[in-house]
mmJSON file of the N, C-alpha and C atoms, coordinates in Angstrom:
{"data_MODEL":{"atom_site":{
"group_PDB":["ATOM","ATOM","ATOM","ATOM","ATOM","ATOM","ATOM","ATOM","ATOM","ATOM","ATOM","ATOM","ATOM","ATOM","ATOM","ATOM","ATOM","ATOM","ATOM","ATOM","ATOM","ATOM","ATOM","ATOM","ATOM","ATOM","ATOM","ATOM","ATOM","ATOM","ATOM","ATOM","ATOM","ATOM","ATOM","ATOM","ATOM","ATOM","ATOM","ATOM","ATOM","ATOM","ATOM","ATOM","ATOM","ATOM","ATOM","ATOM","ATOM","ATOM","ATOM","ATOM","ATOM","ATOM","ATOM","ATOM","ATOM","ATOM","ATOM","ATOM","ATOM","ATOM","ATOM","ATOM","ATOM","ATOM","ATOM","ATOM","ATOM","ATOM","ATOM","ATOM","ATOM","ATOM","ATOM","ATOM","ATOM","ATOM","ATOM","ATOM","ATOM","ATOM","ATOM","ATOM","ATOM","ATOM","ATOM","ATOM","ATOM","ATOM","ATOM","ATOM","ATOM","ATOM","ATOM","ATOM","ATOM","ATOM","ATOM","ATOM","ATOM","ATOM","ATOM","ATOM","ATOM","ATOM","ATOM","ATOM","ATOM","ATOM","ATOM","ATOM","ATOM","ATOM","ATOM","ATOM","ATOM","ATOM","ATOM","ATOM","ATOM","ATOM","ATOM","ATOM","ATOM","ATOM","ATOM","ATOM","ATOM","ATOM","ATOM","ATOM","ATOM","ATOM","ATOM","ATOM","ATOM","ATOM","ATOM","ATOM","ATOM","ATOM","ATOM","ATOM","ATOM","ATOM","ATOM","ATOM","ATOM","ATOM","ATOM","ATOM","ATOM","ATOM","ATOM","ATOM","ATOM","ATOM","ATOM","ATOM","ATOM","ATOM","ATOM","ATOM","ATOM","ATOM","ATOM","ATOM","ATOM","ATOM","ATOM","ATOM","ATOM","ATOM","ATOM","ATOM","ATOM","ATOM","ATOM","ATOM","ATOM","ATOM","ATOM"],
"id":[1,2,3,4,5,6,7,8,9,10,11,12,13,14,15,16,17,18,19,20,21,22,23,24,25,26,27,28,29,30,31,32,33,34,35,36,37,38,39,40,41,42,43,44,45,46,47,48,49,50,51,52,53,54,55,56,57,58,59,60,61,62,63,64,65,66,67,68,69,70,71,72,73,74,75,76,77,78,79,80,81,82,83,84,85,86,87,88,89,90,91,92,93,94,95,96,97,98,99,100,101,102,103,104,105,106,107,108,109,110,111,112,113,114,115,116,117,118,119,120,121,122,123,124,125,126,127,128,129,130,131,132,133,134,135,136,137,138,139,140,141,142,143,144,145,146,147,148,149,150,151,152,153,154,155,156,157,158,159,160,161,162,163,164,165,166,167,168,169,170,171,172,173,174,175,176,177,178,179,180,181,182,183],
"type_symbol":["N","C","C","N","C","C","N","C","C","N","C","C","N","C","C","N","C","C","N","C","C","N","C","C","N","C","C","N","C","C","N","C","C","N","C","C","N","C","C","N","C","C","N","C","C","N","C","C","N","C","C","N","C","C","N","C","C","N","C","C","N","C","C","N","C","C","N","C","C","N","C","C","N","C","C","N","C","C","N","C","C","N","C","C","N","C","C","N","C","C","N","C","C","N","C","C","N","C","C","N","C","C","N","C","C","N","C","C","N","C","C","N","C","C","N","C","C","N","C","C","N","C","C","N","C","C","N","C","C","N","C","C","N","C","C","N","C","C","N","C","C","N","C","C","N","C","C","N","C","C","N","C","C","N","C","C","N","C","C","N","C","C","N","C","C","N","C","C","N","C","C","N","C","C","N","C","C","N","C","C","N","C","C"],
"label_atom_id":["N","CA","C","N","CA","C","N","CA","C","N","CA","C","N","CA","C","N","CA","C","N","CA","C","N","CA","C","N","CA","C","N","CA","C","N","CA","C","N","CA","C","N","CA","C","N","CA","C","N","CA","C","N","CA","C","N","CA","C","N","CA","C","N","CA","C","N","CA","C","N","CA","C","N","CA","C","N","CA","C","N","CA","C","N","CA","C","N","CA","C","N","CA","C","N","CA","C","N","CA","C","N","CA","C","N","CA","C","N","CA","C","N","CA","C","N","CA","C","N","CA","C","N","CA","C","N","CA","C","N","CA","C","N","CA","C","N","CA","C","N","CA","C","N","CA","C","N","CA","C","N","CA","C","N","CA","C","N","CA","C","N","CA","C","N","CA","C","N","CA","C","N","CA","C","N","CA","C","N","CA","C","N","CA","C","N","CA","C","N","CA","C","N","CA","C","N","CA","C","N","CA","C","N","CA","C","N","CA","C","N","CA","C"],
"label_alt_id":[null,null,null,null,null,null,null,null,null,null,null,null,null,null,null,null,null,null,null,null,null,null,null,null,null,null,null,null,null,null,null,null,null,null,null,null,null,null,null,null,null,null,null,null,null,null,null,null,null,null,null,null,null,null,null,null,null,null,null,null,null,null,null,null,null,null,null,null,null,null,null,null,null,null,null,null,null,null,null,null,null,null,null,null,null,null,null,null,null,null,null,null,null,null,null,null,null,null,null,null,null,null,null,null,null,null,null,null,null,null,null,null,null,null,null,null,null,null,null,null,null,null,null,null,null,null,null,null,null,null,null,null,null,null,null,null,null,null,null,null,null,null,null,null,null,null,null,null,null,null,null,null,null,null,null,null,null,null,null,null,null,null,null,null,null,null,null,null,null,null,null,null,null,null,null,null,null,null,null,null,null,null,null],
"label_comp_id":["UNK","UNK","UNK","UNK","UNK","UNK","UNK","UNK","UNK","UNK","UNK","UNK","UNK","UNK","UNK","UNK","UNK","UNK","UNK","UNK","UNK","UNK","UNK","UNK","UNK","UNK","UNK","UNK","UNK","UNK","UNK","UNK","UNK","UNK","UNK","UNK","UNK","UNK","UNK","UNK","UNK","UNK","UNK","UNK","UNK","UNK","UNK","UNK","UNK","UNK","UNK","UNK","UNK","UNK","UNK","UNK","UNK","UNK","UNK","UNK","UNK","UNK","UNK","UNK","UNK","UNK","UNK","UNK","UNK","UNK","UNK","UNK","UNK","UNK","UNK","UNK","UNK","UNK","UNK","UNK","UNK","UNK","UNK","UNK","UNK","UNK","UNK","UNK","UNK","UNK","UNK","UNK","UNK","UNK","UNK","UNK","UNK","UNK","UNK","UNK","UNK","UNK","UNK","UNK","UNK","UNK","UNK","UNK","UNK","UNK","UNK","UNK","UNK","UNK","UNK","UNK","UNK","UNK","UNK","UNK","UNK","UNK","UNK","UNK","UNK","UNK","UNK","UNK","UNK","UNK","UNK","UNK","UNK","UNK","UNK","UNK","UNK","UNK","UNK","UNK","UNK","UNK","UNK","UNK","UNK","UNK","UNK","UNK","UNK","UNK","UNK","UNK","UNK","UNK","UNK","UNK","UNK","UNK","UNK","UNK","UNK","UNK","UNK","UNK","UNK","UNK","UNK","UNK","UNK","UNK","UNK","UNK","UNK","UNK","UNK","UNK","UNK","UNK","UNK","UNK","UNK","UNK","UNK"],
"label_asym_id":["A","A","A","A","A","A","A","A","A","A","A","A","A","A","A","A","A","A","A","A","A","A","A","A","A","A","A","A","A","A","A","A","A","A","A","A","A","A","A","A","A","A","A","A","A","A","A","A","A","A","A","A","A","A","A","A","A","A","A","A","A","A","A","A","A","A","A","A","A","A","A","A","A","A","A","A","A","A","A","A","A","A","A","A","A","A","A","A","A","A","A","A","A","A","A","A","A","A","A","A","A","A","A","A","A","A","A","A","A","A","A","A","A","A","A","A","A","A","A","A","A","A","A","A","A","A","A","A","A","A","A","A","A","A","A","A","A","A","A","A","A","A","A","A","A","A","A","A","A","A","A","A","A","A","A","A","A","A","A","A","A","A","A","A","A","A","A","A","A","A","A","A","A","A","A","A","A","A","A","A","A","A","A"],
"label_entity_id":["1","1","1","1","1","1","1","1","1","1","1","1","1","1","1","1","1","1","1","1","1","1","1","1","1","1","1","1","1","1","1","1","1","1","1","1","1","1","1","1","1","1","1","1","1","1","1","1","1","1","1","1","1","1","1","1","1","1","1","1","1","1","1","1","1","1","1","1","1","1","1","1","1","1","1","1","1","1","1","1","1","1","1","1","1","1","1","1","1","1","1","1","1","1","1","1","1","1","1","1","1","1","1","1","1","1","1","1","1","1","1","1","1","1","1","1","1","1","1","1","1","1","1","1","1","1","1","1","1","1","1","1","1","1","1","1","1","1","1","1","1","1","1","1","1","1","1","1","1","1","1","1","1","1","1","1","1","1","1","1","1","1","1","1","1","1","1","1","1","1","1","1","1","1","1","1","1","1","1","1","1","1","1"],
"label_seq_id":[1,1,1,2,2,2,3,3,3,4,4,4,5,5,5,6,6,6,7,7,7,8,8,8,9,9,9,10,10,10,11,11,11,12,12,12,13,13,13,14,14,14,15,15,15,16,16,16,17,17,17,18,18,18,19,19,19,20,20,20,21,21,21,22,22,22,23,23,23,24,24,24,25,25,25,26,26,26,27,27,27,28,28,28,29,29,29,30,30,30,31,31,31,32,32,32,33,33,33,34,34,34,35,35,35,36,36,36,37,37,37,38,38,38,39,39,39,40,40,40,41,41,41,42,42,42,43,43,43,44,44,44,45,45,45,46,46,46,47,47,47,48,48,48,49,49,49,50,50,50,51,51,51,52,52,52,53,53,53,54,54,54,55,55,55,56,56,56,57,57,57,58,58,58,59,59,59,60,60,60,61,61,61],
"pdbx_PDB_ins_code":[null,null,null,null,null,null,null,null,null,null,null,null,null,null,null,null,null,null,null,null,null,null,null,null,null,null,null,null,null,null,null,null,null,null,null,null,null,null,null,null,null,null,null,null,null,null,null,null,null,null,null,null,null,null,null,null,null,null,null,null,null,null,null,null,null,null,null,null,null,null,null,null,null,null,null,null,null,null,null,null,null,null,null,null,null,null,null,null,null,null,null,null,null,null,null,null,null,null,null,null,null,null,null,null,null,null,null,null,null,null,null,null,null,null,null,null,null,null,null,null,null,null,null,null,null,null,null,null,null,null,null,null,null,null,null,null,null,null,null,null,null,null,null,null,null,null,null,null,null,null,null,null,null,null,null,null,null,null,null,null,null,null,null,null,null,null,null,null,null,null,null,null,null,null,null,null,null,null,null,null,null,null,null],
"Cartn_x":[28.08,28.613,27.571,27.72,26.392,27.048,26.275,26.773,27.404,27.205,27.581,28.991,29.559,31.181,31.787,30.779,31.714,32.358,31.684,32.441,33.52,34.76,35.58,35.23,34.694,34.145,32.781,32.138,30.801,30.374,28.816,28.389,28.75,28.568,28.885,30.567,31.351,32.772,33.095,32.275,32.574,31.534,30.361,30.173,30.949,31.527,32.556,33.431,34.164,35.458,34.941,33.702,33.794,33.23,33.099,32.67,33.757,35.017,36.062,36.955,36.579,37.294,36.907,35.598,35.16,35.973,35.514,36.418,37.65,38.034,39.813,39.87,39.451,39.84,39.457,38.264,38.203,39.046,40.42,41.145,41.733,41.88,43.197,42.225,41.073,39.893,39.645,39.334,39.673,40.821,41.894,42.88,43.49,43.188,42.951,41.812,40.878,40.003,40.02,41.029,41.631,42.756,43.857,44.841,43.917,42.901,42.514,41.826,40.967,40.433,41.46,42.596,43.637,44.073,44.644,45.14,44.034,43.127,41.765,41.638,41.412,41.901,42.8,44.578,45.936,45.549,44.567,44.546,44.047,42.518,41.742,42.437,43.246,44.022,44.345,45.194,46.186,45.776,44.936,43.408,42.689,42.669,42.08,42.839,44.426,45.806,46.103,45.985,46.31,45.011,44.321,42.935,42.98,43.013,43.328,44.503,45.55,46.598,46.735,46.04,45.816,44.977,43.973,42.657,43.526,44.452,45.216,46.716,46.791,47.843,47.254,45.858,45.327,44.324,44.32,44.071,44.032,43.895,44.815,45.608,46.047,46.76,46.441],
"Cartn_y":[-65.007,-66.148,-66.597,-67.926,-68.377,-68.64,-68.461,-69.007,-70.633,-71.076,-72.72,-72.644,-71.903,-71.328,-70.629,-69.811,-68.605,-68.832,-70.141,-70.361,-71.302,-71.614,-72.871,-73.68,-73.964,-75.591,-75.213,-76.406,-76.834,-76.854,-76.297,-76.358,-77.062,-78.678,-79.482,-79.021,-79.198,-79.168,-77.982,-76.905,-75.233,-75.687,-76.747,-76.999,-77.864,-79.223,-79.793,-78.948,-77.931,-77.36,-76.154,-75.839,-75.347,-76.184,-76.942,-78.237,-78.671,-79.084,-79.64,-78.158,-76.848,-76.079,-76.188,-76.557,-75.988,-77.091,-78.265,-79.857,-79.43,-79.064,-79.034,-77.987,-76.717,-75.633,-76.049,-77.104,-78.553,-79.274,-79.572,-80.743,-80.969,-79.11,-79.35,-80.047,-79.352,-80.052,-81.317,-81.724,-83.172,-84.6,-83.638,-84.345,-84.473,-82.984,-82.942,-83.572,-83.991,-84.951,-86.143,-87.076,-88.139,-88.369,-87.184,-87.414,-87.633,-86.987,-87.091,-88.51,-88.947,-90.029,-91.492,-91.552,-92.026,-92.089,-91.169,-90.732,-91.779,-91.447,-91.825,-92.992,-94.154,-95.252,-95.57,-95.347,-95.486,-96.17,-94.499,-94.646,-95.663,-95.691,-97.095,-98.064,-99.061,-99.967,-100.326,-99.262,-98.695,-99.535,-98.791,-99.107,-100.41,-100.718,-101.79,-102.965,-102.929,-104.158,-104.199,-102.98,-103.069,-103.699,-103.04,-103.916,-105.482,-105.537,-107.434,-107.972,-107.01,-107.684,-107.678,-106.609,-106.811,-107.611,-107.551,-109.24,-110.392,-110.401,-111.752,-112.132,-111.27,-111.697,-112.139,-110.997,-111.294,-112.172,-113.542,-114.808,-115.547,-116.288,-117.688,-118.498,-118.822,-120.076,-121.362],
"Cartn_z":[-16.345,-15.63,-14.6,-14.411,-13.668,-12.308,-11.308,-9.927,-9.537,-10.825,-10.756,-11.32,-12.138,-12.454,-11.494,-10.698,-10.089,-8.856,-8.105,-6.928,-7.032,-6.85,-7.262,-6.671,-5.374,-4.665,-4.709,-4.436,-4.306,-3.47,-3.391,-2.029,-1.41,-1.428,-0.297,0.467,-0.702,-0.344,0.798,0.28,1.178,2.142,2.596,3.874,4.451,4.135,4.744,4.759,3.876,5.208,5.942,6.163,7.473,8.318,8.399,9.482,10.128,8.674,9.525,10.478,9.539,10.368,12.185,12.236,13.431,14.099,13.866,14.026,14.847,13.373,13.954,14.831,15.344,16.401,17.524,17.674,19.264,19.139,18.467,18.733,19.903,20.242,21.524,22.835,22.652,24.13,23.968,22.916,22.511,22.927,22.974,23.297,24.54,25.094,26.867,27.206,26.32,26.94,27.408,26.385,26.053,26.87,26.94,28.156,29.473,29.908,31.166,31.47,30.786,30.681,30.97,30.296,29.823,31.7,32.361,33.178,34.483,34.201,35.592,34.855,33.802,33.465,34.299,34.315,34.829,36.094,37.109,38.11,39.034,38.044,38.098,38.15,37.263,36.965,38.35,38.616,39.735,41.258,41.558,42.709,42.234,41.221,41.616,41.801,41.278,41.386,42.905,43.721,45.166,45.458,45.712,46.639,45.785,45.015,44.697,44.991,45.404,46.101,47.473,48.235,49.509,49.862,49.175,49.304,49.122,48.43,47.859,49.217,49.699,51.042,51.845,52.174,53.57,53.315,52.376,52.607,53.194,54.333,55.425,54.461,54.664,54.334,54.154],
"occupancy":[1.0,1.0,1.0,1.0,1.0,1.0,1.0,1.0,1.0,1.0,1.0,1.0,1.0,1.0,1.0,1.0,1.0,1.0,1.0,1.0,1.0,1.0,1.0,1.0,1.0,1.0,1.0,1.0,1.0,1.0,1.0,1.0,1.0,1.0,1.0,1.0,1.0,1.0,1.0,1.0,1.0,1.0,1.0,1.0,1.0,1.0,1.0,1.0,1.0,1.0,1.0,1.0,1.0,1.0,1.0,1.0,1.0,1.0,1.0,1.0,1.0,1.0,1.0,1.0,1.0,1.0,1.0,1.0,1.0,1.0,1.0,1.0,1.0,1.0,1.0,1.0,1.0,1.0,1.0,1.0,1.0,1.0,1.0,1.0,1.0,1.0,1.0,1.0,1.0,1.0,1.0,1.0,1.0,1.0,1.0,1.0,1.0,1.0,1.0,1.0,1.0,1.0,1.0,1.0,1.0,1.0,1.0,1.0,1.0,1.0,1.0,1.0,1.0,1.0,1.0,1.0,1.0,1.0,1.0,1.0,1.0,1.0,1.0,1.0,1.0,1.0,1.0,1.0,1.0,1.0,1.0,1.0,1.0,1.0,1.0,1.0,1.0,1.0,1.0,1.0,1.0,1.0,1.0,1.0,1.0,1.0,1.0,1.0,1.0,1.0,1.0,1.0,1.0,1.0,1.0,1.0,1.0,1.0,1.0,1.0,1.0,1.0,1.0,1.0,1.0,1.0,1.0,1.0,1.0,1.0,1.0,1.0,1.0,1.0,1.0,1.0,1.0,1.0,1.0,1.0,1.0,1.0,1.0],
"B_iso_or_equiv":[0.0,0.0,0.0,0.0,0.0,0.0,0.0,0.0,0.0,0.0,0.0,0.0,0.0,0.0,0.0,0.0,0.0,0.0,0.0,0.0,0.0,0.0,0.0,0.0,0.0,0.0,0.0,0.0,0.0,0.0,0.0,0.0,0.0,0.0,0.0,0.0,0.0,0.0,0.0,0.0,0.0,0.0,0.0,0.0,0.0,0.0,0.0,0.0,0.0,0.0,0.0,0.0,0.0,0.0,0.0,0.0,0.0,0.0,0.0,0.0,0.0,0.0,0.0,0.0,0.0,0.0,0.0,0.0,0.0,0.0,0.0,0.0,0.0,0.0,0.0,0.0,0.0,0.0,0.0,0.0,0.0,0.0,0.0,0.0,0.0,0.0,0.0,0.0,0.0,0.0,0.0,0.0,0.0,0.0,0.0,0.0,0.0,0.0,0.0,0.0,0.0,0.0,0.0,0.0,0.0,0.0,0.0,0.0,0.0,0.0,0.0,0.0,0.0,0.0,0.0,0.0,0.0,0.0,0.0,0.0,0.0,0.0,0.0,0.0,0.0,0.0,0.0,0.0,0.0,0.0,0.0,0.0,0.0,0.0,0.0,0.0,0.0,0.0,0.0,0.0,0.0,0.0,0.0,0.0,0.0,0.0,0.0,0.0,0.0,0.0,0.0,0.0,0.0,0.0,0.0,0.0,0.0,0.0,0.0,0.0,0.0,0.0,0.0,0.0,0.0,0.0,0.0,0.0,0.0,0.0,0.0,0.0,0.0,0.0,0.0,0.0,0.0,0.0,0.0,0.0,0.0,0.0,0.0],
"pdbx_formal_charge":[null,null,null,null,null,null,null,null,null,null,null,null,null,null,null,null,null,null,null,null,null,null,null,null,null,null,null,null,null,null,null,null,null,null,null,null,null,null,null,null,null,null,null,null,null,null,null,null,null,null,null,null,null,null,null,null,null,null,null,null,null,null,null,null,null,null,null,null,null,null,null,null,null,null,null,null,null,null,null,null,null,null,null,null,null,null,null,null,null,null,null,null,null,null,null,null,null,null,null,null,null,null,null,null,null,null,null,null,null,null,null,null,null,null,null,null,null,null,null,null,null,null,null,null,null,null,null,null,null,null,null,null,null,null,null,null,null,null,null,null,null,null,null,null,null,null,null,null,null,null,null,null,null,null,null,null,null,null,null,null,null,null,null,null,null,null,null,null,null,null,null,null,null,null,null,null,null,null,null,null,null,null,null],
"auth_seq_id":[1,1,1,2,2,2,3,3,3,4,4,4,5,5,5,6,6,6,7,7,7,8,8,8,9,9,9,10,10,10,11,11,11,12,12,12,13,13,13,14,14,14,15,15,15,16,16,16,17,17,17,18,18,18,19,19,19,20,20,20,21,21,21,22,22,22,23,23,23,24,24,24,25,25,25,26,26,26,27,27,27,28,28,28,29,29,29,30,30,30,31,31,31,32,32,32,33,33,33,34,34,34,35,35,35,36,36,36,37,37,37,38,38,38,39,39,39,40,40,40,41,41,41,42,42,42,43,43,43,44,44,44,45,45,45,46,46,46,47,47,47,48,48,48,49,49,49,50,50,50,51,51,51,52,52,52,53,53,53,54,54,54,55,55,55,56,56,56,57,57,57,58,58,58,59,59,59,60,60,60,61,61,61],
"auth_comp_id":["UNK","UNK","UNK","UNK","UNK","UNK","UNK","UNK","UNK","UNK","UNK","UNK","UNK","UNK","UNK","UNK","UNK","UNK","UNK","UNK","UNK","UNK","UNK","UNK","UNK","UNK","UNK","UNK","UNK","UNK","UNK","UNK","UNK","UNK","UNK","UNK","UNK","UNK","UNK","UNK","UNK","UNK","UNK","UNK","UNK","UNK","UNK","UNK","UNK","UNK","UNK","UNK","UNK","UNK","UNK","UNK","UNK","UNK","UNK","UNK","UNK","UNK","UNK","UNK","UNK","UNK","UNK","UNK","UNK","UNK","UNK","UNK","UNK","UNK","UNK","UNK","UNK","UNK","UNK","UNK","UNK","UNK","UNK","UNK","UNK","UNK","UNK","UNK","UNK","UNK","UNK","UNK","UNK","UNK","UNK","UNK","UNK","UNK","UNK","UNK","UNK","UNK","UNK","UNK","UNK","UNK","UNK","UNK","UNK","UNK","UNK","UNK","UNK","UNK","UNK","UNK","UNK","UNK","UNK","UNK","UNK","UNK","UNK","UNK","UNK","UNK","UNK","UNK","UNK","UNK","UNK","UNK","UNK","UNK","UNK","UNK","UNK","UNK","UNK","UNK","UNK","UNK","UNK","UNK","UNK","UNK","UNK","UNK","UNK","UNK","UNK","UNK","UNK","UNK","UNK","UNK","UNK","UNK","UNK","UNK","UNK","UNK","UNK","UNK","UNK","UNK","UNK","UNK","UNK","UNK","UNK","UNK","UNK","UNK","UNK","UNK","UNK","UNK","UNK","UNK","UNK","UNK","UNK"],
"auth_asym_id":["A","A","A","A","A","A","A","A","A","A","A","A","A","A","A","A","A","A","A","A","A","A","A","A","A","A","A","A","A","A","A","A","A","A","A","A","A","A","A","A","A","A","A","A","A","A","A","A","A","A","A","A","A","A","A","A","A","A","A","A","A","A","A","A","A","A","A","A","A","A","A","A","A","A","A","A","A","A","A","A","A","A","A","A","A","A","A","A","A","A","A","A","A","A","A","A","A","A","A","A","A","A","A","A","A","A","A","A","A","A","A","A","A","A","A","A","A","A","A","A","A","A","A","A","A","A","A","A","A","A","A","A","A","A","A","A","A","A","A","A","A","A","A","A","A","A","A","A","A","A","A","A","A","A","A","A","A","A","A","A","A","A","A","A","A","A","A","A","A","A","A","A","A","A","A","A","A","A","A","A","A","A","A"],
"auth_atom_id":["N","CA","C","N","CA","C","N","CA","C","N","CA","C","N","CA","C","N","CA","C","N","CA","C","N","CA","C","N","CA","C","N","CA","C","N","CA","C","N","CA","C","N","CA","C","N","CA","C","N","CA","C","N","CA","C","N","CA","C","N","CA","C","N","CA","C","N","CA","C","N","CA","C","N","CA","C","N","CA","C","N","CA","C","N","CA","C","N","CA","C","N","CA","C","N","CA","C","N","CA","C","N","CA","C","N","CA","C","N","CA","C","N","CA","C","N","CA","C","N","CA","C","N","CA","C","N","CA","C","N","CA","C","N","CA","C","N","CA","C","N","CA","C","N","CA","C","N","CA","C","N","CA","C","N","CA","C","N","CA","C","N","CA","C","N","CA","C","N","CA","C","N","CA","C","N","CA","C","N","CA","C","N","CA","C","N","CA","C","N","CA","C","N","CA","C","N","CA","C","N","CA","C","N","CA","C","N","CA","C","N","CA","C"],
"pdbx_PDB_model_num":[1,1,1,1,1,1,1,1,1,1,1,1,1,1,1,1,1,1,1,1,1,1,1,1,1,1,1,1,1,1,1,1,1,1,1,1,1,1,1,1,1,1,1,1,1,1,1,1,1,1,1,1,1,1,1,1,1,1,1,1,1,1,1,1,1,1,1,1,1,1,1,1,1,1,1,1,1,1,1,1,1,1,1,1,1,1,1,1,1,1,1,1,1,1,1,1,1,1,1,1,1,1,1,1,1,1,1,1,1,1,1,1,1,1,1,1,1,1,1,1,1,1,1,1,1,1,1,1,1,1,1,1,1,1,1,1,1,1,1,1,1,1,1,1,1,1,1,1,1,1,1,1,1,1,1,1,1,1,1,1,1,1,1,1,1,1,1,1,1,1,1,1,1,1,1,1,1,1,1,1,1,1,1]
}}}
């Protein structure tokens, strides 16, 4: 039997799934990455609607 029968996937295939294995065991840091980011976005938003609304009162008339 030749080494081209004996393995059931193909090289490439048995390097993509350990690639995606590694992939997928970073998802959770990944996604705590994304919540945090997400979060300091919010905050941003946040800070910057007051200071344009306090600039926007303390206008004259």
């Amino acid at each position: 039997m030749t080494t081209d029968t004996a393995y059931a996937h193909t090289s490439h295939q048995r390097r993509a799934r350990t690639v995606y294995r590694t992939v997928a065991k970073k998802r959770p840091v990944t996604g705590l990455l994304a919540a945090e980011l997400a979060a300091l976005a919010c905050f941003a938003l946040a800070a910057a609607g007051f200071i344009s609304l306090r600039a926007w009162l303390f206008l004259p008339n």
